[in-house]
Every structure is written in structure tokens, then in C-alpha cells.
C-alpha positions in Angstrom: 134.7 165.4 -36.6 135.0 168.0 -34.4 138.8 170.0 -34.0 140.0 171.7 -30.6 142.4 174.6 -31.6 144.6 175.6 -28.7 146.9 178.5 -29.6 147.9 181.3 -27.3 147.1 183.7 -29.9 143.7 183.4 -32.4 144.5 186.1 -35.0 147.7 187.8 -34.0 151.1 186.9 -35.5 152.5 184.7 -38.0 151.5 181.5 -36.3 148.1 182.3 -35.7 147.6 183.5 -39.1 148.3 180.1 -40.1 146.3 178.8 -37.4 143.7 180.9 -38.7 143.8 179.9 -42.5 143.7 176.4 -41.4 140.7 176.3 -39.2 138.8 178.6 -41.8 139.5 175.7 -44.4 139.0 173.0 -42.2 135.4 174.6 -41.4 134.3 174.8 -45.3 135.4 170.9 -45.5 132.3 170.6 -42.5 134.5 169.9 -39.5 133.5 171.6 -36.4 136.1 173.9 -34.6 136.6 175.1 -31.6 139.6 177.2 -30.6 140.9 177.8 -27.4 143.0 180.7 -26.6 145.3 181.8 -24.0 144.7 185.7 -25.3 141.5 187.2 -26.2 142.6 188.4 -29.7 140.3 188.5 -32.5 140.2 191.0 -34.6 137.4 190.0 -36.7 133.9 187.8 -36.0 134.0 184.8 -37.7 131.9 181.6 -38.4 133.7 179.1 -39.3 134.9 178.3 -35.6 133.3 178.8 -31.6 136.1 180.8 -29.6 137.1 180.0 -26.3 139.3 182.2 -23.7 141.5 180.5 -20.9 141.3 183.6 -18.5 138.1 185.4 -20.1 138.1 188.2 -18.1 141.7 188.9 -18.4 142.4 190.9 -21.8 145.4 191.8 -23.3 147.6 189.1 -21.8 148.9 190.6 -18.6 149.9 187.5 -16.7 151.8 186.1 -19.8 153.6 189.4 -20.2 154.3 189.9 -16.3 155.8 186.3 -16.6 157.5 186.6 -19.4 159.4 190.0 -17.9 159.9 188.3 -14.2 161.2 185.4 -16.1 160.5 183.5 -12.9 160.3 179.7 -13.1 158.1 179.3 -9.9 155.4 181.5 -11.5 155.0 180.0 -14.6 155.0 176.7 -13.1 152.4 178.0 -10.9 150.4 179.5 -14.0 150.7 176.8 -16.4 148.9 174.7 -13.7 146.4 177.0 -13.4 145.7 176.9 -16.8 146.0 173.5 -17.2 142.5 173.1 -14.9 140.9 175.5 -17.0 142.1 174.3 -20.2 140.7 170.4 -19.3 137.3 172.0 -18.0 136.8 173.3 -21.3 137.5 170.2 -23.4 135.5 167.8 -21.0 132.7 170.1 -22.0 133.9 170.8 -25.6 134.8 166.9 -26.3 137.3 166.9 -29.1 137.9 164.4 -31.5 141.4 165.9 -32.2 143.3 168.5 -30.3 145.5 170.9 -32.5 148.0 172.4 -30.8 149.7 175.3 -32.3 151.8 178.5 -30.9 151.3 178.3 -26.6 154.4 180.1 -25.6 153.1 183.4 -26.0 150.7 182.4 -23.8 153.1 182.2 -21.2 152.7 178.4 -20.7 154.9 175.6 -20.1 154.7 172.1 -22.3 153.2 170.5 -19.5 150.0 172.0 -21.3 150.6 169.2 -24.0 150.4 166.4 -21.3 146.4 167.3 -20.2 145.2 167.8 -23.8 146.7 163.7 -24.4 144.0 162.8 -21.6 141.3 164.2 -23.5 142.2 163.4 -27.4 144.9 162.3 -30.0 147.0 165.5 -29.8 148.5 167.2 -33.2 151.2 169.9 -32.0 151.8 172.3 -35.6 154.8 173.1 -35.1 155.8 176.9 -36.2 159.5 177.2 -34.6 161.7 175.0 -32.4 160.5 176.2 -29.0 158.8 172.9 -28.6 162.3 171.0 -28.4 164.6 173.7 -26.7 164.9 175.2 -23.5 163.5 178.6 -24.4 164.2 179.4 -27.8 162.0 179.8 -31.2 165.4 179.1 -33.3 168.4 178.1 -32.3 170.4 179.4 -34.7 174.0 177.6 -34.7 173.5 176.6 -31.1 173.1 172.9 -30.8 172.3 172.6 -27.2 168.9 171.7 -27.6 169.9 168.3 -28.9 171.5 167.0 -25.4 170.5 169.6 -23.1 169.6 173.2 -23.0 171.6 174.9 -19.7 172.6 178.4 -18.5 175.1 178.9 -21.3 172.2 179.4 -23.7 173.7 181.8 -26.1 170.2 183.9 -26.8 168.8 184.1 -22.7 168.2 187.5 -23.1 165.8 187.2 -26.4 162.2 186.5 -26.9 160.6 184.4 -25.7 162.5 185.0 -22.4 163.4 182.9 -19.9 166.0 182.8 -16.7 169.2 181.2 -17.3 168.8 179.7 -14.0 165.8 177.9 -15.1 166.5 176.9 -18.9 167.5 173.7 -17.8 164.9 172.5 -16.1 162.5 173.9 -18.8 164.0 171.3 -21.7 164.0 168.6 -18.8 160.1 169.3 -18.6 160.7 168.8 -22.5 162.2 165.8 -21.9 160.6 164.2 -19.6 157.2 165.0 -21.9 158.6 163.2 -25.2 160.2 160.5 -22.6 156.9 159.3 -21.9 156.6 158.1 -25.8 152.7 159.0 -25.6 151.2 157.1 -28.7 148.2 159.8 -29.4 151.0 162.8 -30.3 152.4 163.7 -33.5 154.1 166.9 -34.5 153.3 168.4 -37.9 156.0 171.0 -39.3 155.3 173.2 -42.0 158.8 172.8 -43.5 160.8 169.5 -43.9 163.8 171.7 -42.4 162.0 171.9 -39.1 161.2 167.7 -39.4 164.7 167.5 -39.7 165.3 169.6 -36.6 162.8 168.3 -34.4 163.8 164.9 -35.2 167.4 165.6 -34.3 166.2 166.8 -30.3 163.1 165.6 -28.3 161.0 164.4 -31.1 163.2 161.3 -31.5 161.3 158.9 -32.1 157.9 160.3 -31.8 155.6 160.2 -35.5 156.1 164.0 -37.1 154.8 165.2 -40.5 155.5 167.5 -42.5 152.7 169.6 -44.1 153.2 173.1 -45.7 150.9 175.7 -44.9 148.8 176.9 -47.3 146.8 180.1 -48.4 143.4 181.3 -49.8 144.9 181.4 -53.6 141.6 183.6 -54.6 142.8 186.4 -52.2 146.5 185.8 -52.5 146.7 186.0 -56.6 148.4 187.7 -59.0 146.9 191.4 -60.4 148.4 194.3 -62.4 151.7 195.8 -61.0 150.4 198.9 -62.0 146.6 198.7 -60.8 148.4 198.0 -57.3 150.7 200.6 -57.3 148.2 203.1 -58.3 145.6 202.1 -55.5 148.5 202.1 -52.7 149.5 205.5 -54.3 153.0 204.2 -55.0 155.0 206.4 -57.5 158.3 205.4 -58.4 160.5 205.3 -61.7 162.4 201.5 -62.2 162.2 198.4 -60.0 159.9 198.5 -56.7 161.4 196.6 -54.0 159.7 195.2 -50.7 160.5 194.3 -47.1 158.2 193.1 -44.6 157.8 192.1 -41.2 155.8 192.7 -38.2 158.6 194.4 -36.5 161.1 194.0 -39.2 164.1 194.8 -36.8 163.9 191.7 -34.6 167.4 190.0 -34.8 165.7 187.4 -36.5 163.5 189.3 -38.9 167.0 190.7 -40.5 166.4 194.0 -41.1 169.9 195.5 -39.6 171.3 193.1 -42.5 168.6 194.6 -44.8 169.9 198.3 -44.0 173.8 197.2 -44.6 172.7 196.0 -47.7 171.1 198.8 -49.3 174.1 200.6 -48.7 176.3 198.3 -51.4 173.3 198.0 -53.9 174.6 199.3 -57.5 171.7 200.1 -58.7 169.2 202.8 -57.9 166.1 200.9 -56.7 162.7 202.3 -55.2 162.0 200.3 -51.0 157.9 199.8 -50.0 157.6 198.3 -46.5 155.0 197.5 -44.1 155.5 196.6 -40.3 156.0 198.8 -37.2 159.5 199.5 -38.2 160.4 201.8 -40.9 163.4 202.4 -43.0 165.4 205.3 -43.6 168.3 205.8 -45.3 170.5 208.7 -44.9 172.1 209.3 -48.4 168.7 209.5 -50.1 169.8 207.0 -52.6 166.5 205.4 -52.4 162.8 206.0 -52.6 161.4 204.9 -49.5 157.8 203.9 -49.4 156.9 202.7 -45.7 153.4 201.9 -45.3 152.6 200.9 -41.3 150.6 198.4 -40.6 148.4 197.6 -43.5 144.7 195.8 -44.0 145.1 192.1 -45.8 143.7 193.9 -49.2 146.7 196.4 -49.2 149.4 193.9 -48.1 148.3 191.7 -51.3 148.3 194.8 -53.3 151.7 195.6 -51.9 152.9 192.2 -53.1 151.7 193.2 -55.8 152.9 196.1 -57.0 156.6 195.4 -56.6 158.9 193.7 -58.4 161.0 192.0 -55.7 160.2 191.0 -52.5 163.3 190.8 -50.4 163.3 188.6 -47.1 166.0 189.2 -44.8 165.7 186.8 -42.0 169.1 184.8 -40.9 166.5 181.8 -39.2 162.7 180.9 -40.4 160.6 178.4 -40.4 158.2 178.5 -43.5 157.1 182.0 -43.6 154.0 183.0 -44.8 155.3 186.0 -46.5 157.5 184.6 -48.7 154.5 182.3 -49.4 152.1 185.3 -50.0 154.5 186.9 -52.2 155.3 183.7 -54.4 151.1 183.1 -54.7 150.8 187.1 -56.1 153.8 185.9 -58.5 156.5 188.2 -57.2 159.9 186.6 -57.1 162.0 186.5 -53.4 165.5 187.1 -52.2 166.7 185.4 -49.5 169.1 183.4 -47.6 169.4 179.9 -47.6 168.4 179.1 -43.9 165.3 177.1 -42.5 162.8 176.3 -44.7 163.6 179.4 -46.8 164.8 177.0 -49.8 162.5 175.2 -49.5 160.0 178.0 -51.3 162.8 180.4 -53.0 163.6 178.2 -55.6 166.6 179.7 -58.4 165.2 180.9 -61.5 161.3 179.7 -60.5 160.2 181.6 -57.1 163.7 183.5 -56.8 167.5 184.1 -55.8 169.4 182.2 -52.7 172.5 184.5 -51.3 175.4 182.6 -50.9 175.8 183.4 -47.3 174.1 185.6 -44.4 175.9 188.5 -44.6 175.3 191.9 -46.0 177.7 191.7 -49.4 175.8 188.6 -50.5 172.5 190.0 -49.8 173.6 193.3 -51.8 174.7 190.8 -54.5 171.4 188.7 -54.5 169.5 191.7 -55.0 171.4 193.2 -57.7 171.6 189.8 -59.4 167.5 189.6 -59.4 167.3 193.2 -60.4 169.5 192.5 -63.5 167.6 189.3 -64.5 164.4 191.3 -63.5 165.5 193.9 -66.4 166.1 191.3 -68.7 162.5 189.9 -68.1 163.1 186.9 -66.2 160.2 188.3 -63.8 159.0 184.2 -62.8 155.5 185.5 -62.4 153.7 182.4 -63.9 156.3 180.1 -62.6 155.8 181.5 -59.3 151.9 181.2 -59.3 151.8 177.7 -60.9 154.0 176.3 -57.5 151.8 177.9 -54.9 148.8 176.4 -57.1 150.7 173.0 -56.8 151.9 173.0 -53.4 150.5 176.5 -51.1 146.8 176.2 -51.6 145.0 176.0 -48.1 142.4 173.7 -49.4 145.5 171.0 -50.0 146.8 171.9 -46.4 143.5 170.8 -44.8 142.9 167.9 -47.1 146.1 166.5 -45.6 145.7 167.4 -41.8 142.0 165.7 -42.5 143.5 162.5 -43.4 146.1 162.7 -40.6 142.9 163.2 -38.1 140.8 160.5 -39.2 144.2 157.9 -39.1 144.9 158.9 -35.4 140.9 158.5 -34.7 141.4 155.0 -36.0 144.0 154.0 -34.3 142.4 154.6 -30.7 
């Protein structure tokens, strides 16, 4: 069997992480892969898959970046045709069996992409947010637009990814007018059953999607002393150790303004380890702070690791691969009950769920898992023994296999 990847990232972000994990497993269960990318991005050789580069001789993404600040509807028209030439030279020569589709708006393309790959191979679009049913948005947070008709009174225009308000319309009519055509060789996979729900409620109506958690290498991501870790990150600190991560932990949607309000109403003294490109600081010194910067994948497992709580802020998610990494290395999470969040923070086996999205009740949360914390109710095996049962990557491509060979059937 051999697997197209087309992502517009290969290594970098959340998404393509996932992407990543997936095509790595996929390739020690023997099936070829290819991955075709709208960003040369790789940050490590691999050989589990053949990489492929829309626009090889264009690195760093400038085109998707210029389009993306122009926000012009002409020119992406104009590039996602352009594209979409390039893309379907490379799969007459690379003649998939499957096409997975993953992450393509960072790439600066239009759905229309979605259309070629159905002339080449059963398509199988993961889904990672909603952008794939709205006019512009990754989540749409109370907005519920997307489900008749995404128009200039979009409440989140001026957020990533970006888009006109002039031409949000006519980007979910593109949408539309893709799911419309009821193609029989396209099926959505989401992560979360949350997202299912979503999608099913817009433009997948109707249309097959699946739901499939991600999963992760479980011999990397695993439980080790909290004390081994917090030694070799050179993390000193009296009483609980608190985390927060994100890639850029101050995107509306990452939470970290409603991390900072918290901190302020926490009752007890706690020590705060990060890693991101943000940092926190905290004025009244009430806190240790511990903010690492970007990290290497061996210190963001011994940073897991080594605390006691990891807190995750976000008002929207999908099925974030944190939360996951954290509940596989047995640390308990704080969050809010949002997306696929509940889905994974479980009371009194992964975690705590805040009543609401709001500063006080994420102060509360975390004082509530600090208490039970102090009284031993860590969840460390119970946390493990549900990412054995349900998060291990091996699973993950066992079930997209099976989904593969079914579509291969039925042409």
C-alpha cells in the first residue's frame, strides 16, 4: 500500500507532529509513504517516508505568508491553482493508493486542493481544527456561522489564519460547493469525537467521517522519576511543580492571558516551568518561574515529567497532543471543558475539569488538584494505563490501515 501525505507543514506544529507520528508508524507496519509538502520544513532526516516540496526552490514559505498578510482572494485563487498543477504532477508520478490529507492552510491553499487529489486516489482529510468547514477559521468558538454560511460578520476576521471579510463568503461557498458534490472516495477522520460532532453539524453533512485519536510513541512518552527529571532540566524548587506549554502560549486560543489572571487568585504558593516562545512573569514574585524556551523532544518529556501538574489553558482545542504527552508520562491535567479536552482530562483518572472558562475557575481547578495532589491522589498509573489503552500510535495506524484497505475495496 503505498500513502501520499499532503500537509503544508512536515515537522512544524501541532498538526504536523501528528502527521509526523502517524506516517512514522504507518512506515514500521511496511506501508510506503510519501509526503508532499507545501513548506520545506524538516528538521530531521528520516526513513520511514520520501519527501516531496510543492515549490522546491521556494524555502521558508514566502508566498503563503505574503498571501496570508495581503489577504487577497484573487491571489490565493491564483496560487492554489498553481499548486494544484504541481501537486497532480507529483501524484501521477508518485501513484498513491491513498491520499492523506492533513493541515494545508498554512500552506496558503484553498480546499479546491481536495478536489485534484479525488482524481488521483480515495482521499482521507485528518482533520486537526474546523478550518475545513468554515470560512476562514481553525475554531469557531461560540460563532455558529459556519453551519449556514460564513459572511463578513465573522467575529474572528482579524485572527489566524487570516482572510478578508470581503472574501469569507465566497471561501465557505468553495466549501460548499466541494462537499455539495457528495464525492464517494472522501472521508474525514477527526482526532476527537467533539470535532465529528462539529464537522457533522456544517459541510460534512452527510459525507462518511471517523473518528480516530492520535496516538504517541508510548516508549518515548513514559513515565520516569520526578526527581531524575527535575535534576537533569536543573529545576530546583520546594512543593508542587506546575507546567504550561504552548508553542506561543499567548495566542487567544492557547489561553495564556487566562493562565496569568489565574496565578494571581491561586492560594497556594506553587513553583511555574514553561516551554514555548512566550514566557511568564509575574510581578509580585509569588511564584518560582521556570521558563525553559524552546526545548529538544528529550527535555519536553523530562519536563512532563518532572512536574506535578500540567495545566492547559486553552478556551478551544481539538485533541491536543500535549495534554496527551502529559497523560502518557503520568502527570495529571487541568483544564477547561471545551473541544475534545474532556474527552482526555478525565475527573479523578487523567485530571480536573473547571467549571467554566474564566480565570476564578481556573484558579479554583488548580488549587483543587494541588490539594488532592498533597493528599496523594497523584493518578500517575491511572493516567498511563489510559494512554496504553487508547493513545498508543501503533493503535492509531492499525485503525487508519483498516480504514485504507476498506476505501481501496470499495473502488
Amino acid at each position: 500500500m503505498h500513502v501520499v501525505m499532503l500537509s503544508d507543514m512536515e515537522t512544524t506544529g501541532g498538526a504536523a507532529i501528528a502527521a509526523s507520528r502517524l506516517a512514522t508508524a504507518l512506515a514500521d507496519k511496511d506501508i510506503n509513504i510519501s509526503r508532499i509538502t507545501g513548506i520545506a520544513d524538516s528538521s530531521f532526516p528520516t526513513d520511514a517516508w520520501n519527501s516531496y516540496t510543492v515549490f522546491p526552490n521556494i524555502s521558508g514559505g514566502y508566498i503563503p505568508k505574503l498571501i496570508e498578510k495581503c489577504a487577497i482572494g484573487s491571489l490565493t485563487r491564483i496560487y492554489t491553482k498553481i499548486s494544484e498543477k504541481r501537486i497532480a504532477a507529483l501524484l501521477k508520478i508518485l501513484k498513491p493508493d491513498i491520499i492523506n490529507v492533513h493541515n494545508i492552510h498554512g500552506a496558503g491553499w484553498l480546499p479546491e486542493i481536495i478536489s485534484c487529489c479525488t482524481e488521483f486516489a480515495p482521499v482521507v482529510w485528518t482533520l486537526h481544527d474546523m478550518w475545513s468547514f468554515t470560512g476562514r477559521c481553525a475554531y469557531a468558538y461560540n460563532c455558529q456561522l459556519f453551519m449556514k454560511g460564513c459572511d463578513k460578520t465573522c467575529p474572528t476576521a482579524h485572527e489566524y489564519p487570516h482572510t478578508n471579510r470581503n472574501n469569507i463568503s465566497s471561501a465557505w461557498k468553495i466549501r460548499e460547493k466541494l462537499f455539495s458534490e457528495n464525492i464517494d472516495n472522501l472521508v474525514a477522520v477527526t482526532p476527537s469525537q467533539w470535532l465529528a460532532e462539529e464537522a457533522q453539524k456544517g459541510l460534512w453533512k452527510g459525507n462518511c467521517v471517523v473518528n480516530i485519536p492520535n496516538g504517541l510513541p508510548l516508549d518515548l512518552y513514559r513515565p520516569i522519576s520526578r526527581v531524575d527529571a527535575k535534576n537533569s532540566l536543573g529545576v530546583t524548587c520546594e512543593g508542587p511543580l506546575m507546567l504550561a506549554a504552548a508553542q506561543y502560549l499567548f495566542e487567544k486560543r492557547k489561553g495564556g492571558h487566562i493562565l496569568l489572571e489565574a496565578l494571581e487568585d491561586i492560594e497556594e504558593d506553587v513553583s511555574i516551568m514553561t516551554f514555548g516562545m512566550n514566557t511568564i512573569e509575574i510581578q509580585d514574585k509569588k511564584h518560582n518561574i521556570f521558563n525553559l524556551g524552546f526545548i529538544s523532544e528529550d527535555n519536553k518529556i523530562l519536563a512532563l515529567n518532572a512536574a506535578d501538574l500540567y495545566v492547559h489553558p486553552a478556551p478551544v482545542d481539538n485533541l491536543p497532543n500535549v495534554v496527551m504527552e502529559s497523560i502518557a508520562c503520568g502527570t495529571p491535567v487541568a483544564g477547561f471543558d471545551t473541544g475534545g479536552v474532556p474527552e482526555m482530562v478525565r475527573e479523578y483518572k487523567t485530571g480536573w475539569i473547571a467549571s467554566d472558562i474564566s480565570p476564578g475557575s481556573l484558579a479554583a481547578t488548580i488549587d483543587r488538584a494541588l490539594c488532592d495532589i498533597a493528599k496523594g491522589y497523584t493518578m500517575r498509573d491511572s493516567c498511563r494505563l489510559i494512554a496504553e489503552k487508547e493513545y498508543d500510535v501503533k493503535r492509531q495506524a492499525e485503525r487508519y490501515i483498516q480504514l485504507f484497505q476498506s476505501l481501496m475495496d470499495a473502488k
